[in-house]
C-alpha positions, 0 to 999 in steps of 0.5 A: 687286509688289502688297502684300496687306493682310490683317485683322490680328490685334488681340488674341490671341483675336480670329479676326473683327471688323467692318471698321468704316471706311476713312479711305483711299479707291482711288488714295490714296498710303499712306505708313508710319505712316498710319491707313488703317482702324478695326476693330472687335473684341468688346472696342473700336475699334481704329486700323490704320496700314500698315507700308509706302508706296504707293497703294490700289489695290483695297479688297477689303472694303467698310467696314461688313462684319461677322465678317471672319476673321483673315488676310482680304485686305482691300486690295491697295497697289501699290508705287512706280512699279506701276500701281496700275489693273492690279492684280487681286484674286488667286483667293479673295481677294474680299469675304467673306460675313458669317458666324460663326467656327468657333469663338467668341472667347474674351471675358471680356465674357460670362464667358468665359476660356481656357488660354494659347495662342498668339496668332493670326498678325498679318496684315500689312501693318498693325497696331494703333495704339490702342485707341479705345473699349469696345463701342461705335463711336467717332462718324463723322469729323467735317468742317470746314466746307469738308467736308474730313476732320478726322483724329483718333483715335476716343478723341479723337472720343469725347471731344469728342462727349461735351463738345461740343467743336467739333474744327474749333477745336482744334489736333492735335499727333498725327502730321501734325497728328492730333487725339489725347486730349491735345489735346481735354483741353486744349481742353476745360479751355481752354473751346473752344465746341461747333459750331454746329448747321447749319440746323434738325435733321432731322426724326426718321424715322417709328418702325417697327412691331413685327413681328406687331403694327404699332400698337406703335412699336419702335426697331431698335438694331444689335448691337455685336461684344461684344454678338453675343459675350456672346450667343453665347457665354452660349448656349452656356453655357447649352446645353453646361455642365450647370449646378448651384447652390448657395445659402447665406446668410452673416451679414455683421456681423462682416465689416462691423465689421472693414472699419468697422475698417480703414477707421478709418485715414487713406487706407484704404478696402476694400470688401465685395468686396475680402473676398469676392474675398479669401475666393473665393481662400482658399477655392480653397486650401483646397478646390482641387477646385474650381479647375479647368477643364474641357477635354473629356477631361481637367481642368486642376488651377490651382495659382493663385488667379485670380479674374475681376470682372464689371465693368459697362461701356458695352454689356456687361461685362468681367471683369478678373483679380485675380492671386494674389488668396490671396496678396494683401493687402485693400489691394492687390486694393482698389487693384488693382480699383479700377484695373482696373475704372476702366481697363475702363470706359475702355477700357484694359485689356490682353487680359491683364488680362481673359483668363484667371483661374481663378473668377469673381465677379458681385456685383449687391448694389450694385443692391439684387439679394437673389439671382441665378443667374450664368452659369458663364465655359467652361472654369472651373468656377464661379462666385459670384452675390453678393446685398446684405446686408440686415436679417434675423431670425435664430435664435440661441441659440434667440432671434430676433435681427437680423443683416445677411445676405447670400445667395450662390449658386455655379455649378457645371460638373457635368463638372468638379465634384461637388455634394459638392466645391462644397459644401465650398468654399462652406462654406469661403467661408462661414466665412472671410467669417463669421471675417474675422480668419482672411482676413487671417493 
């Protein structure tokens, strides 16, 4: 009997991805273990391997097609000694259309967290192997130079099309002689050259127009998964929370001459935004009206600190979870984030280490940003646009003195909190970032 290979389940918010590549083809035999296709989520390109032997017999869904829904038959595999030309898609089972889910998944690359449900139900008979990439599809498989396929994984491609690393020189150790990270890493410090180029590179092919203005040249660049999410998913933000903001300027000196303090001490070095993120959960102890959620007819009261990062990464950003932050000393978030963020940007994180979290935080103060209104991440109630802190007169003791301020602004749901209650947390946040001494007891 004809074994249905459905559209897995990769992470446990994801209801759709982009089918982005099959490494199979029709008449292929399959064995268990084999990587037949890549599939692209909002979050990264991932590998799939069947779990079980036989031939392709129909691919269902062409590679390429976008939004395909969790649980879609996307190729049929005839079993041993099954005539794999006479199998037949079974009713409803054809290509899908291209169409938005039902609802948007739940990403936290547009702010966006979600209560713990159950994850959707893996569709098998395949399964993720690796994550490859973040936001971006991985190069197309390279060829050697009798045009046969050279098997290695979308991370390893990644690699080598970043280092210049000819794949048809290095030798892969993965399962049947893949090409996995390890062995470009090797052959990248052994020094193994680039390809060379064959023949003259093609001639670019003429800019297209603008639409309504044809003598201005414009370059169509194709929407990622996470960019279509972070697009839909702030519209909705924006049309559906009812947002309010609040605006307070926070003397940063003393701050400064603490963390100039700490990292006095040998292999100590704390940032400003380990504080705030250290402060933001402080601040939900002591006001914890605001740390709640918003779930239509009722609110979900968060008896812990979670407090979500935005981190930039490469087509959009992520926002990694620092868990029980309140609780947590400044070194432990400092080397936490640390580790959070640099795995984000390589594409590393587990679904669990972005989903979720009670608050977030936004800080574009490294980029020379004075002020910004944030987006509010559904269902949580809030969320903290970080200025840079900058030289300014100030009045004091009724004399004009110079200190380094730093304007924060607090984005509030309206459903869920009252101007009264995010005013008293931002006033606790502003104390505790004033006195960091009471940060730290």
């Amino acid at each position: 009997m004809a074994i249905e290979i459905k559209m897995p389940a990769l992470s446990p918010t994801m209801e759709s991805g982009t089918l982005s590549k099959w490494l199979v083809k029709e008449g292929d035999s399959v064995t268990s273990g084999d990587i037949i296709a890549e599939i692209e989520t909002d979050k990264a390109t991932m590998e799939v391997e069947a779990v079980d032997e036989g031939t392709m017999a129909k691919i269902v869904v062409p590679e390429g097609t976008e939004e395909v829904r969790v649980g879609t038959l996307i190729a049929m595999l005839a079993e041993e000694g099954e005539d794999a030309s006479s199998i037949s898609v079974p009713a409803g089972g054809e290509a899908p259309k291209a169409e938005a889910p039902a609802e948007a998944p739940k990403t936290e690359a547009t702010h966006a967290t979600a209560q713990p449900s159950a994850a959707p139900a893996a569709a098998e008979p395949a399964q993720q192997v690796t994550q490859a990439d973040t936001g971006t599809k991985a190069p197309a498989a390279p060829k050697d130079e009798k045009g046969g396929r050279i098997f290695a994984s979308p991370l390893a491609r990644r690699i080598a099309k970043d280092a210049g690393i000819d794949l048809t020189q290095v030798k892969g150790t993965g399962p049947r002689g893949r090409i996995v990270k390890a062995d470009v890493e090797k052959a990248k410090a052994e020094g193994v050259p680039a390809r060379a180029a064959a023949g003259a590179p093609a001639a670019a092919a003429p800019a297209a127009a603008i639409p309504g203005a044809p003598d201005r040249p414009y370059e169509e660049v194709k929407l990622s998964s996470m960019r279509k999410t972070i697009a839909r998913r702030l519209t909705e933000a924006k049309q559906q929370v009812p947002h309010f903001y609040l605006t307070v300027d926070i003397n940063l000196d003393p701050l400064m001459a603490l963390r100039k303090q700490i990292n006095s001490r040998e292999g100590v070095k704390v940032s400003v935004n380990d504080f705030l993120i250290k402060a933001a959960a402080a601040a939900l102890v002591q006001e914890p009206a605001m740390n709640v959620q918003y779930a239509g007819d009722k609110l979900y009261q968060l008896k812990v600190a979670d407090i979500s990062v935005a981190v930039a990464i490469e087509g959009g950003l992520i926002t990694p979870v620092i868990r029980d932050a309140d609780k947590k000393g400044l070194l432990a978030i400092s080397n936490e984030m640390k580790d959070l963020a640099q795995r984000a940007k390589d594409g590393k994180l587990k679904p669990e280490e972005y989903q979720g979290g009670g608050f977030s935080i936004s800080n574009l103060g490294m980029f020379g940003i004075k002020h910004f209104d944030a987006v509010i991440n559904p269902p949580q109630a809030g969320i903290l646009a970080v200025g840079a802190g900058e030289k300014r007169p100030i009045v004091k003791d009724d004399a004009v003195s110079i200190a380094t301020i730093m304007t924060v602004t607090l984005s509030v749901d309206h459903r869920a909190v009252d101007g009264a209650i995010g005013a008293k947390w931002l006033a606790a946040f502003k104390g505790l970032v004033e006195d960091p001494m009471a940060i730290l007891l």
